[in-house]
C-alpha positions as CSV (number, residue, x, y, z in Angstrom):
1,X,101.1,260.3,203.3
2,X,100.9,259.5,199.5
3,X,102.9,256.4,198.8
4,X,104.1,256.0,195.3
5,X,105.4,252.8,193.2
6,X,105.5,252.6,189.3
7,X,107.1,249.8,187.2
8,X,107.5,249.0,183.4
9,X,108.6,246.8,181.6
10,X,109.5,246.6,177.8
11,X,110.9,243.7,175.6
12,X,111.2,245.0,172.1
13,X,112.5,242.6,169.3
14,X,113.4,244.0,166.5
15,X,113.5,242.8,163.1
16,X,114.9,244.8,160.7
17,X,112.9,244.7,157.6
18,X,111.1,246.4,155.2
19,X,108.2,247.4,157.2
20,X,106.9,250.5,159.1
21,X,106.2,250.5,162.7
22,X,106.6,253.4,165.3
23,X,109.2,252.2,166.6
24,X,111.9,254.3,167.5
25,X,114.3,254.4,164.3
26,X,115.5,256.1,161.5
27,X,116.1,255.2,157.8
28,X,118.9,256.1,155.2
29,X,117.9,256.3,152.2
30,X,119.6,257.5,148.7
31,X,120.8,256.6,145.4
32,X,124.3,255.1,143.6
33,X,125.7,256.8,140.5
34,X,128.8,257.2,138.3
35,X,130.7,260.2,137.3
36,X,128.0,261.3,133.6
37,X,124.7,260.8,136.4
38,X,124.1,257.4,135.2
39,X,122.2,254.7,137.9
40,X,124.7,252.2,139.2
41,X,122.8,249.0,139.4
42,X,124.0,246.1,142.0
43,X,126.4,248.4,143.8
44,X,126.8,246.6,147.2
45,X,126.5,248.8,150.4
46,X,127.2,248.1,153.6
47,X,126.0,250.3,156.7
48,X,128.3,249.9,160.0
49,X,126.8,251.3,163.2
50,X,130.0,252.8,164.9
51,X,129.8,251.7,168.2
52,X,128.4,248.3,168.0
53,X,130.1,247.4,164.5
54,X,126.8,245.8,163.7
55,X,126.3,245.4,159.9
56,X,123.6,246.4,157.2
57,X,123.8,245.0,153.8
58,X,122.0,246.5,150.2
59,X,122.6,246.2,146.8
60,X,121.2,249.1,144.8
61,X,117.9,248.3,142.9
62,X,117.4,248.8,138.9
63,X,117.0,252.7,139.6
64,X,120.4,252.8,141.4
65,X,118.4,253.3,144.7
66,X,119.2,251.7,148.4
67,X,117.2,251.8,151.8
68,X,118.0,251.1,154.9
69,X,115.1,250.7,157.3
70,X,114.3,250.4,161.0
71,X,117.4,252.0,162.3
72,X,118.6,252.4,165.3
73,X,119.9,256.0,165.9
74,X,123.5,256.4,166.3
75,X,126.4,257.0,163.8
76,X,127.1,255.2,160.9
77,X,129.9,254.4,158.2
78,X,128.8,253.6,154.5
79,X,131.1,251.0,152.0
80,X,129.9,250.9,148.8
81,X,131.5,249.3,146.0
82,X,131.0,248.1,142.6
83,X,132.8,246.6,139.9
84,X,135.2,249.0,137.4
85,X,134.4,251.9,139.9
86,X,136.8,253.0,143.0
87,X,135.7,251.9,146.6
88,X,134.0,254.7,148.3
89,X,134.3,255.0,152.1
90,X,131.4,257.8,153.8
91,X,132.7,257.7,157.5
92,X,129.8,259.5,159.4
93,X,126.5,259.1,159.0
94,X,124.1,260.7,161.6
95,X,120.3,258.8,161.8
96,X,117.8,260.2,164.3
97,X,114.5,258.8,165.6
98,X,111.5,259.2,163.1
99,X,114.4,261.0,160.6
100,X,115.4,259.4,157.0
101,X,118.8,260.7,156.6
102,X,119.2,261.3,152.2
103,X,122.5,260.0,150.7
104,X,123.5,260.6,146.6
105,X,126.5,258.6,146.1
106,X,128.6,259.3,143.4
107,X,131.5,256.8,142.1
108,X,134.4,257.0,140.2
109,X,135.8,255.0,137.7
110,X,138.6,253.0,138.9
111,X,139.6,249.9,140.1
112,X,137.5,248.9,143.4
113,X,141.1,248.6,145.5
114,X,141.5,252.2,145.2
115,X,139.9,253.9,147.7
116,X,137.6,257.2,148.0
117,X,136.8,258.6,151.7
118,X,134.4,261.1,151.9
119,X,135.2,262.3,155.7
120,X,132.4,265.0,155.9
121,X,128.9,264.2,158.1
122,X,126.0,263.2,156.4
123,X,122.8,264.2,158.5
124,X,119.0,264.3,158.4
125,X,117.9,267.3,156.2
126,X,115.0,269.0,154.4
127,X,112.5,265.6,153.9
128,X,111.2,265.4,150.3
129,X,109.4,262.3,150.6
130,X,106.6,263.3,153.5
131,X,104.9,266.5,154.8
132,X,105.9,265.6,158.2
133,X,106.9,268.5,160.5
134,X,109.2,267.2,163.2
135,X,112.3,268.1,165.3
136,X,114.7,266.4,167.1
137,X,116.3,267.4,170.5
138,X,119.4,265.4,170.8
139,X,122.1,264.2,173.9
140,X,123.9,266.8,173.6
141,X,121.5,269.5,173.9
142,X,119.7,267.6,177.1
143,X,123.2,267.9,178.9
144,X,123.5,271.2,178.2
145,X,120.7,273.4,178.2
146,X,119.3,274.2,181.7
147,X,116.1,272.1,183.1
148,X,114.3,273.6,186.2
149,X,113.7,269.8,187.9
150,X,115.2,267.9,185.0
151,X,112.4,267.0,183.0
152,X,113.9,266.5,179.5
153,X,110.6,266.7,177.8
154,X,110.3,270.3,178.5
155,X,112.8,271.0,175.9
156,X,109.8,270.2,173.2
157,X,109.2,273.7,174.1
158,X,112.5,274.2,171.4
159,X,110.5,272.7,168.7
160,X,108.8,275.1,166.5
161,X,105.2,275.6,167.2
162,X,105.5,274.1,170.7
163,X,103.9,276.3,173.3
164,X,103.6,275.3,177.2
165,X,99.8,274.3,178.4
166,X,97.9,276.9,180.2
167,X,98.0,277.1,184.2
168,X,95.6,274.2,185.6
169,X,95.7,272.6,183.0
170,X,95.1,268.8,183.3
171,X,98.3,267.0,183.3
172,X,100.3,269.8,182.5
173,X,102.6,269.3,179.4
174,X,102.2,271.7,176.3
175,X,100.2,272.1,173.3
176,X,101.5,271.6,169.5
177,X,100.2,273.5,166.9
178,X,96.9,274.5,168.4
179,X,95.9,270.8,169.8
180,X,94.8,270.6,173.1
181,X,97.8,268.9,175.7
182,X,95.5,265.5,175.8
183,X,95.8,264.9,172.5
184,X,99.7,264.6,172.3
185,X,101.2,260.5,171.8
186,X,104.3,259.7,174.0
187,X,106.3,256.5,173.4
188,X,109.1,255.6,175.1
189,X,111.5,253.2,172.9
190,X,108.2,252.4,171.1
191,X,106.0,251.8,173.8
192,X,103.1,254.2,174.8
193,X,103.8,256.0,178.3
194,X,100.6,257.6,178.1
195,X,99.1,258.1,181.7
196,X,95.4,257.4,180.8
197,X,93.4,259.2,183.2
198,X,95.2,262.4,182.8
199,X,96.1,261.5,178.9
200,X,99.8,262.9,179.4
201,X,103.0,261.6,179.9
202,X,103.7,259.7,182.9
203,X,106.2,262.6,184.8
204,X,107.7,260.3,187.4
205,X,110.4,258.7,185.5
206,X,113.7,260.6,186.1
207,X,115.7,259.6,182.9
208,X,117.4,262.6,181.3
209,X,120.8,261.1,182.0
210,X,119.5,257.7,179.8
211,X,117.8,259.2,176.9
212,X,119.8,259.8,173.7
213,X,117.2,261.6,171.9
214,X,113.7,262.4,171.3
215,X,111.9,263.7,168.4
216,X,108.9,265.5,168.2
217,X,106.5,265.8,165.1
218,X,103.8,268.8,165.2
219,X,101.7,268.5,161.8
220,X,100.7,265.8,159.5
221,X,102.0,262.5,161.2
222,X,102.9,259.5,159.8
223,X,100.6,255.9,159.3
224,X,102.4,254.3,161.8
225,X,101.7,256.9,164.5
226,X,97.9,257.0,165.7
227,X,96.2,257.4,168.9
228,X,96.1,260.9,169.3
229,X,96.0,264.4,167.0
230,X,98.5,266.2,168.7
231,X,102.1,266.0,169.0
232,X,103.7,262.7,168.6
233,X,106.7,262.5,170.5
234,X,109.5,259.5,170.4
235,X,112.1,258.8,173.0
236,X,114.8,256.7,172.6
237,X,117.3,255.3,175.1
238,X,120.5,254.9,175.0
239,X,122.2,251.9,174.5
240,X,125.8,250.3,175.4
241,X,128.8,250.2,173.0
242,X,132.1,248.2,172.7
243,X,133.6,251.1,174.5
244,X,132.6,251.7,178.7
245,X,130.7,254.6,178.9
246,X,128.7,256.7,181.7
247,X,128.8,259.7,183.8
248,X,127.7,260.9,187.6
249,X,126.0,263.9,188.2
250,X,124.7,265.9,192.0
251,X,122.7,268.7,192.0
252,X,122.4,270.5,195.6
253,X,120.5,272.8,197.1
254,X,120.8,273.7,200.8
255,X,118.7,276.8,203.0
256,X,122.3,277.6,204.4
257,X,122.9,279.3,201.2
258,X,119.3,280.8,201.0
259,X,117.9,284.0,203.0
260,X,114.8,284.4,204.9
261,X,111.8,285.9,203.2
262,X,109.8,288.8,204.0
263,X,107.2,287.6,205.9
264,X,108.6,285.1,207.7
265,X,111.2,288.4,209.2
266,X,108.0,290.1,210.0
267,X,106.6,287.8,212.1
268,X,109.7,287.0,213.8
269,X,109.8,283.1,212.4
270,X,112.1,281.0,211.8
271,X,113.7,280.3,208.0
272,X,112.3,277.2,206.7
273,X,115.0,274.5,205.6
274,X,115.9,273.0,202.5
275,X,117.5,270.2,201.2
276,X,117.1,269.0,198.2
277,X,119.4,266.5,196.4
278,X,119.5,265.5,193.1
279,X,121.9,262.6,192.1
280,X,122.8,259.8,189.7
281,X,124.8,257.6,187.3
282,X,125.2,255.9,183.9
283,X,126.7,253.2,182.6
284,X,126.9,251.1,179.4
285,X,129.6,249.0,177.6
286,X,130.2,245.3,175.6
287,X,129.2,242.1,177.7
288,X,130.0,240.1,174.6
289,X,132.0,242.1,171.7
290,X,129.7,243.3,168.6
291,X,127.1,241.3,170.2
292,X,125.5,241.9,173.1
293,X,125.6,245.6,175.2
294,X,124.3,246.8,178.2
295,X,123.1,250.1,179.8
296,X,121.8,251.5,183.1
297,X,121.1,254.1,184.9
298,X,120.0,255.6,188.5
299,X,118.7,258.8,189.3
300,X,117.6,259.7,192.9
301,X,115.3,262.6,194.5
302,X,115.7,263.6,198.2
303,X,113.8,266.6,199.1
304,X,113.1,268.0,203.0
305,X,111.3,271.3,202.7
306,X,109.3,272.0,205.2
307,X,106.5,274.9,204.1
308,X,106.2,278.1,206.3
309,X,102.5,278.1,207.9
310,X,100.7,280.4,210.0
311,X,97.7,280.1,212.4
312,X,96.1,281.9,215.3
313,X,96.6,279.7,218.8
314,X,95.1,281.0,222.0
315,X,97.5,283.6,224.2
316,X,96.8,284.3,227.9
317,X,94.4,287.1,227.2
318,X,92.2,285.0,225.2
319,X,91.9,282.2,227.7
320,X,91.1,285.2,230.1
321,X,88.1,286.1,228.6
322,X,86.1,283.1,229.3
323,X,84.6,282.5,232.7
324,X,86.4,280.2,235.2
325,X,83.0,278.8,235.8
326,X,82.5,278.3,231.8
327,X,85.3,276.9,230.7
328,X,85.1,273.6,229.4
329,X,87.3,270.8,231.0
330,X,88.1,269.2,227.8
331,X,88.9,272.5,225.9
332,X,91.1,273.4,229.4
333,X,92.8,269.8,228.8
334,X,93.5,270.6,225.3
335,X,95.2,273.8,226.0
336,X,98.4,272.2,226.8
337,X,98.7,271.2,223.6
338,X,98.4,274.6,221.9
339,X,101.9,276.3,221.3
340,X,102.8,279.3,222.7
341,X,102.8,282.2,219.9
342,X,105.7,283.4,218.2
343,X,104.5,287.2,217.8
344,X,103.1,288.2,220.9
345,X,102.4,291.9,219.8
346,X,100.0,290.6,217.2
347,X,96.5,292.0,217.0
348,X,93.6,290.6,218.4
349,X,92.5,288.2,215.9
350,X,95.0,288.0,213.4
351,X,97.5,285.1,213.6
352,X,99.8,285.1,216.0
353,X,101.3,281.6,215.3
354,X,104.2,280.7,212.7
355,X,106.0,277.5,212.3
356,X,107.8,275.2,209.6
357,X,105.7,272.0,209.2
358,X,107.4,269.1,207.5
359,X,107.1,268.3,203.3
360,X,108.9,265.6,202.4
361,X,109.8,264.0,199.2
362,X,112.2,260.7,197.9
363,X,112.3,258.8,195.0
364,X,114.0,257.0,192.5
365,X,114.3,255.8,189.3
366,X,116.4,252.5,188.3
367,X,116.6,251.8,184.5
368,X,118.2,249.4,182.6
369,X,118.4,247.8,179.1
370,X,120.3,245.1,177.2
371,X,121.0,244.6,173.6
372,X,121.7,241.7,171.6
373,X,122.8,241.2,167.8
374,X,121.6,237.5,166.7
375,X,122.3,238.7,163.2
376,X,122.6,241.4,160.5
377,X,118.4,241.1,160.4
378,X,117.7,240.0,164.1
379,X,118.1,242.1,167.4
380,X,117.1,242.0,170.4
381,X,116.4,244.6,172.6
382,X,115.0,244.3,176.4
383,X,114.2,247.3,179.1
384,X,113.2,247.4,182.5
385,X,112.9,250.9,184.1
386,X,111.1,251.3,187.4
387,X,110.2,253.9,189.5
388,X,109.5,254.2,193.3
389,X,108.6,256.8,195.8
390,X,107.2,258.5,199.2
391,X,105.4,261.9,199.5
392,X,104.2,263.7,203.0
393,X,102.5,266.6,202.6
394,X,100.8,268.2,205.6
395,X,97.7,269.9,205.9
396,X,96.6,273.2,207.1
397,X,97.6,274.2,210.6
């Protein structure tokens, strides 16, 4: 029996700055003009993150630029105003992990009561400023493309370039653009869940329902990444909101619905059962309003499947063969123990034995996370998610 038990733990403070970490954000970035394509200098922004109303604010540079850094992804609304031009209002603004979402603004003259709303989505597009290659695999397509054991992080195989890791291959996982498996970085909300003695992801965790995102980058990767040459792949978490969110979810399978194979007709056995259940919840929302959040999840595993196994045990004739006289007490003791076969017209020396011997599997995984707003420059951010398990796997009969 292998007995399993994995915990982490990760308190994350972040301070948003100008400075570059890899940290699990993203960046919006862009310019402030008027109407002839001239730089709009001192135009104040302010970036609103949609469900936690936490505000940003910028005031474009000599060059009518603006940055927002260390992001964290969700959807935002932009205000920008300026004196003699009308107030512009850019309602959603889409930043992803390890993305810099590019914004031209463009003003017009007016007074700064009236009021331009741009209603159209601004989102992460072709990125000028680096040679980064990178993709990101969002919510939305976790919950709805199909996942054989829902592991989210086989959906890297979307990313261009991605190709799953050979068969035997240490750790499993996949290789990205021609780097061996081993080489690839995995950080979850900015900390490394690197499994060093395999160098891969540690698998256990069962957190599709609570990731948000994750984004994967195949070529040329950023200073702040490092560690390894491959893939470097950044999952964030979700988080709570003013609004109550979550979700439930069971996934069943059950050898009532399932036929017998081949070989187990053949030999006159009996089909092996299976049940395997796979179940869980979310749920996030405010503990104080446009301050502090919360979010958690549970996922559970509960598999019985016991494996089909065959054997040869000894019949009547083959305890006939030996002598009365030269039969071993201990070995006639034992006998009793033997079962009787299943497929008495078997040949002489091939297995005559077949039986269901008991696999068992169940597991969880707990995760949970809070999030606090001190300020427009200072947040908080604490995780705990845990993991814990038993495994029986028999040996040969």
């Amino acid at each position: 029996m292998l007995q399993l038990g994995t915990c982490a733990l990760a308190l994350v403070v972040l301070l948003v700055a100008t400075t570059v970490s890899a940290s699990p954000t993203g960046s919006v970035v862009g310019s402030v003009k008027d109407p002839s394509g001239s730089v709009v200098v001192g135009a104040k922004l302010t970036l609103t993150n949609v469900a936690t109303n936490a505000k940003i604010e910028a005031v474009s540079d000599h060059n009518g630029g603006f940055q927002f850094l260390q992001l964290a992804p969700a959807v935002y609304s932009l205000v920008v105003e300026s004196q003699g031009f009308k107030k512009l209002t850019e309602q959603s603004i889409l930043v992803q992990v390890d993305q810099i979402t590019h914004m031209d603004i463009a003003l017009e003259i007016g007074s700064v009561n009236q009021i331009v709303e741009v209603a159209s989505a601004a989102t992460p597009l072709l990125e000028t400023d680096r040679s980064t290659l990178s993709n990101v695999v969002d919510s939305q397509v976790i919950s709805n493309m199909p996942l054989n054991a829902r592991q989210y992080l086989d959906l890297a195989l979307l990313t261009p370039g991605v190709l799953p890791s050979s068969t035997g291959t240490q750790g499993g996982g996949f290789n990205v653009a021609g780097a061996r498996s081993q080489s690839n970085v995995f950080l979850l909300d900015g900390v490394s869940i690197i499994d060093t003695q395999i160098n891969s992801a540690l698998g256990n965790f069962r957190l599709t329902d609570a990731v948000q995102e994750f984004a994967v980058q195949t070529s040329v990767a950023t200073a702040e990444f490092g560690r390894g040459t491959g893939g470097q792949v950044s999952i964030v978490t979700k988080s709570g909101s003013n609004q109550f969110h979550g979700s439930a979810f069971e996934y069943l399978r059950n050898s009532v619905l399932d036929a017998a194979d081949f070989f187990t007709n053949k030999n006159h056995g009996t089909k092996n059962p299976l049940h395997r259940n796979q179940y869980g919840a979310t749920v996030g929302g405010p503990v104080l309003k446009d301050k502090m959040f919360f979010f958690g999840s549970y996922e559970g595993f509960r598999q019985i499947a016991p494996t089909v196994s065959s054997a040869r045990v000894p019949t009547d004739a083959d305890i006939a063969l030996v002598p009365v006289n030269q039969r071993d007490p201990i070995s006639v003791a034992l006998l009793k123990f033997w079962p009787a076969p299943t497929n008495t017209a078997a040949p002489l020396g091939s297995n005559n034995f077949i039986a269901n011997v008991g696999s068992t599997t169940f597991d969880w995984t707990g995760l949970g996370k809070v999030d606090y707003n001190f300020s427009e420059k200072d947040h908080l951010s604490a995780r705990w998610a845990e993991y814990s398990g038993t495994t029986f796997t028999p040996g040969a009969l």
